[in-house]
N, C-alpha and C positions, 0 to 999 in steps of 0.2 A: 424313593429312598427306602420304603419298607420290605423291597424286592431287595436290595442290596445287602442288608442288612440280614434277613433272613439267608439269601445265599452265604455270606460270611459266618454266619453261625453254626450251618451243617457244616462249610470247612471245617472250622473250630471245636465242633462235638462230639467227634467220633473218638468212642473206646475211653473217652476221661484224660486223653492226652492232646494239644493244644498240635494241629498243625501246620500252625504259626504261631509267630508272636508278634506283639508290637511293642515297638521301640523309638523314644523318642529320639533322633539322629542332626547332626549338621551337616545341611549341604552344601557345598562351595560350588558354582558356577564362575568360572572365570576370578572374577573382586566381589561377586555380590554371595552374600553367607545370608542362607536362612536356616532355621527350626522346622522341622516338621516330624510329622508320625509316618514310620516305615513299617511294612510288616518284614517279615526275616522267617523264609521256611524253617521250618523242625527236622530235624532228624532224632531218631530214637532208636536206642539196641533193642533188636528186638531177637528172641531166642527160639529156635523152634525145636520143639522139645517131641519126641516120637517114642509113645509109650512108654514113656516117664523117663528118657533118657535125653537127654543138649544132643543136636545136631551141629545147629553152628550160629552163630549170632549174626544179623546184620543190620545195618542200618538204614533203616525205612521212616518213609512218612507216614504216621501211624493213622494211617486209616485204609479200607478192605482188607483189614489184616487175614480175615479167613478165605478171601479171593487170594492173597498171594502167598497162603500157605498149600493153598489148592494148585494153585500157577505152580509154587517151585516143587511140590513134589511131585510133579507129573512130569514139569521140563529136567526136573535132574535124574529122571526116571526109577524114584523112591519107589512109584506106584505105578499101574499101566492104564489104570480108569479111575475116573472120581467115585467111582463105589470103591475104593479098597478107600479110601479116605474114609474111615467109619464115623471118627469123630472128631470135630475141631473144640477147644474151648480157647478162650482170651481171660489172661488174670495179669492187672495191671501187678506191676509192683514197682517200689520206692525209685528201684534205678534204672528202668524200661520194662519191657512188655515181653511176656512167654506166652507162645501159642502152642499149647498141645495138642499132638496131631496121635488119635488112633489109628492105625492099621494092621495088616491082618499079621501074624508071627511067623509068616513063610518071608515076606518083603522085609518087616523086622530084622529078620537074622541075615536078607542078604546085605540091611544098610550097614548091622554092626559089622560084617567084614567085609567092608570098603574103609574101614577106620576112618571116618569122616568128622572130625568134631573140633570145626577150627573156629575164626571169628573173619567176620568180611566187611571190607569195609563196605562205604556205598559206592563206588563203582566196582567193587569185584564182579565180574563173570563167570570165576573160575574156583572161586573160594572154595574152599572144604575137599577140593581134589587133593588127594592124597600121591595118585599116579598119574601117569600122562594117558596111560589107557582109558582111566575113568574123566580126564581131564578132556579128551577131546573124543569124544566118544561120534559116532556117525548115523546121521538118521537113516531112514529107508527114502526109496524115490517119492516126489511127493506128486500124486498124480492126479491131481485137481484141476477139470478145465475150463477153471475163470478166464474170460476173455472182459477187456477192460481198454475203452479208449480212453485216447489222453485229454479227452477234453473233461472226463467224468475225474481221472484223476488229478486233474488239475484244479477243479471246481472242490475236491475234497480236501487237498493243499490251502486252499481260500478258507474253507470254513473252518480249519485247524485250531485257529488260535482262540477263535471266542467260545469256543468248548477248553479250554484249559483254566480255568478259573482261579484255580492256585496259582497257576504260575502270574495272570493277572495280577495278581497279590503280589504276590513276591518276587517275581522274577529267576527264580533261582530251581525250578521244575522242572522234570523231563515227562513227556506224558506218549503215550502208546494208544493208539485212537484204531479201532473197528469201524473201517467202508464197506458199505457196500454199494454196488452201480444202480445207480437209479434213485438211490437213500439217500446218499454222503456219506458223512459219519454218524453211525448209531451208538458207539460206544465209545469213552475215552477214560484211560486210567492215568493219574499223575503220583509223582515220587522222585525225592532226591535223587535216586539212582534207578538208570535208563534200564536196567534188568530188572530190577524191582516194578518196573509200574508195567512190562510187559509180562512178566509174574501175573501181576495184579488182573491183568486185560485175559490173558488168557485162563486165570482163574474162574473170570466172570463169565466169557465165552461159555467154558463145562458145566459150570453152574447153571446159566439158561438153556442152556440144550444148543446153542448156534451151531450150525452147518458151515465148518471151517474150508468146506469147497466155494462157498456163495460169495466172498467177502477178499481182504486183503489190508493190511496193517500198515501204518505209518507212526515211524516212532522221530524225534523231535530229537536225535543224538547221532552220532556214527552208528554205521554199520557192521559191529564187529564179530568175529565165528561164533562168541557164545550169543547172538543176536539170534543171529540164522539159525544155530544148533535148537535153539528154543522152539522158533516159527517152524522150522521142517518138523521137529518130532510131533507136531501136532496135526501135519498136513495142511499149513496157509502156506498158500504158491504164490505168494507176492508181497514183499515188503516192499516199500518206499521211506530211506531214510533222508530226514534233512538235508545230513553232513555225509561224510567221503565211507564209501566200505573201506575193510581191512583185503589185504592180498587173501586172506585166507581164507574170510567171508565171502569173496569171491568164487574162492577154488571152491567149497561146499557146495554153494549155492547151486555152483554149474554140475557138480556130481548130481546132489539129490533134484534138480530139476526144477528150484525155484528161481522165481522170477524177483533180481535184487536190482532196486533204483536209488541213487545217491545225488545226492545234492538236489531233491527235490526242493523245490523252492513254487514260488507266485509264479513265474511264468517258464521255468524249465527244469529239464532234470538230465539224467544220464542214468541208462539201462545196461546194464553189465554183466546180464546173463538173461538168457530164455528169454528173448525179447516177442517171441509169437504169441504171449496173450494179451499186448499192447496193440492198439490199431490207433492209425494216426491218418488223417487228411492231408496231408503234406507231404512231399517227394525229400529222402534224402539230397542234401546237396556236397 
């Protein structure tokens, strides 16, 4: 009990904001009505501010907030390495959370003319594009030669759920998990919104130093182009989503050379591009 409790309370401590809460609730089964205590994820505005300027607001579960201000300014390619990231600070306030982010006044001047300064909800992908140029911008090839059976990837689908601990809680989390063959899963980030907690993953990734050739990501949502636009720009050659890619997640996918799996589940999945760094013991039928 004091293992539970303790794990519930690092949920619950990070940054001074709750993320979660509990709430007493009525269940109805069928005729039979009980009372019980529910927990209910958080969401929180949170504002990333760049050199004392609002970028864009979104709504995140507030916790690695400096891993996913790391994560989005690298995938929406503010920055090109986490040293131009000079400085992060977190200053709670009354109605969400501002993460000021320093960086250098060459990247500065190129983010103020991209006029980027919107507000996103939690599943935006796309928020703060102003153009369709900067909206769907294209990585480079990604040339990582992870090779990966299915029985490793399959075994890493197994261990998924009891690394999500929030969503244990609440039910209501998407989480972006770091395998690697031989490991399982070494890393896993969760959050209201399925971009945000791969933010978050790849925040942490730059932050420890991981070699984005060794490993490969599964995230617990669809697979969609700002998915992949994210994973390619960093060089991970394999995602494995839960649920369905988008047509367009596809088309990337097969341009820059990553390897995109959908409907990975317990015991099957479907490969939808670069299927040669999958190896399998079994004859197509």
């Amino acid at each position: 009990m004091a293992e539970t409790v303790s794990v519930m309370e690092a949920l619950n401590l990070d940054l001074g904001w709750p993320s979660y809460q509990e709430n007493m609730v009525e269940r109805w089964q069928g005729n039979q009505h009980t009372l019980q205590l529910d927990f209910i994820a958080e969401e929180v505005p949170v504002s990333l501010v760049y050199n004392g300027t609002p970028h864009v607001v979104m709504l995140v579960t507030p916790t690695n907030l400096e891993e996913f201000a790391l994560g989005f300014s690298i995938t929406e390619g503010i920055i090109d390495s986490p040293k131009e990231l000079l400085a992060t600070r977190v200053y709670n306030r009354s109605n969400g959370i501002e993460v000021h982010c320093q960086i250098p006044a060459e990247r500065f001047s190129c983010l103020a003319e991209k006029g980027r300064n919107l507000s996103g909800r939690t599943g935006c992908g796309l928020c703060g594009a102003s153009t369709l140029q900067q909206a769907v911008r294209k990585p480079g090839p990604v040339k990582a030669s992870l090779t990966l059976s299915a029985t490793e990837l399959l075994s890493s689908l197994a261990e998924l759920n009891r690394h999500q601990q929030l969503n244990q809680l609440t039910g209501s989390v998407h989480a972006a998990a770091w395998a690697i063959p031989g490991q399982g899963i070494v890393e896993l980030r969760e959050d209201v919104g399925r971009h945000n907690a791969l933010d978050k993953l790849i925040g942490l990734l730059l932050k420890t130093g991981r070699n984005f050739a060794e490993g490969f990501v599964i995230i617990t949502s669809r697979a969609s182009f700002e998915m992949i636009q994210k994973a390619a720009f960093v060089g991970i050659s394999l995602l494995a989503a839960v649920s369905a890619p988008t047509g367009l997640a596809i088309r990337l996918a097969d341009e820059t050379g990553l390897t995109l799996i959908g409907f990975a589940r317990k015991d099957q999945y479907v490969v939808y591009t670069h299927s040669d760094r999958l190896t399998h013991s079994t004859f197509l039928i």
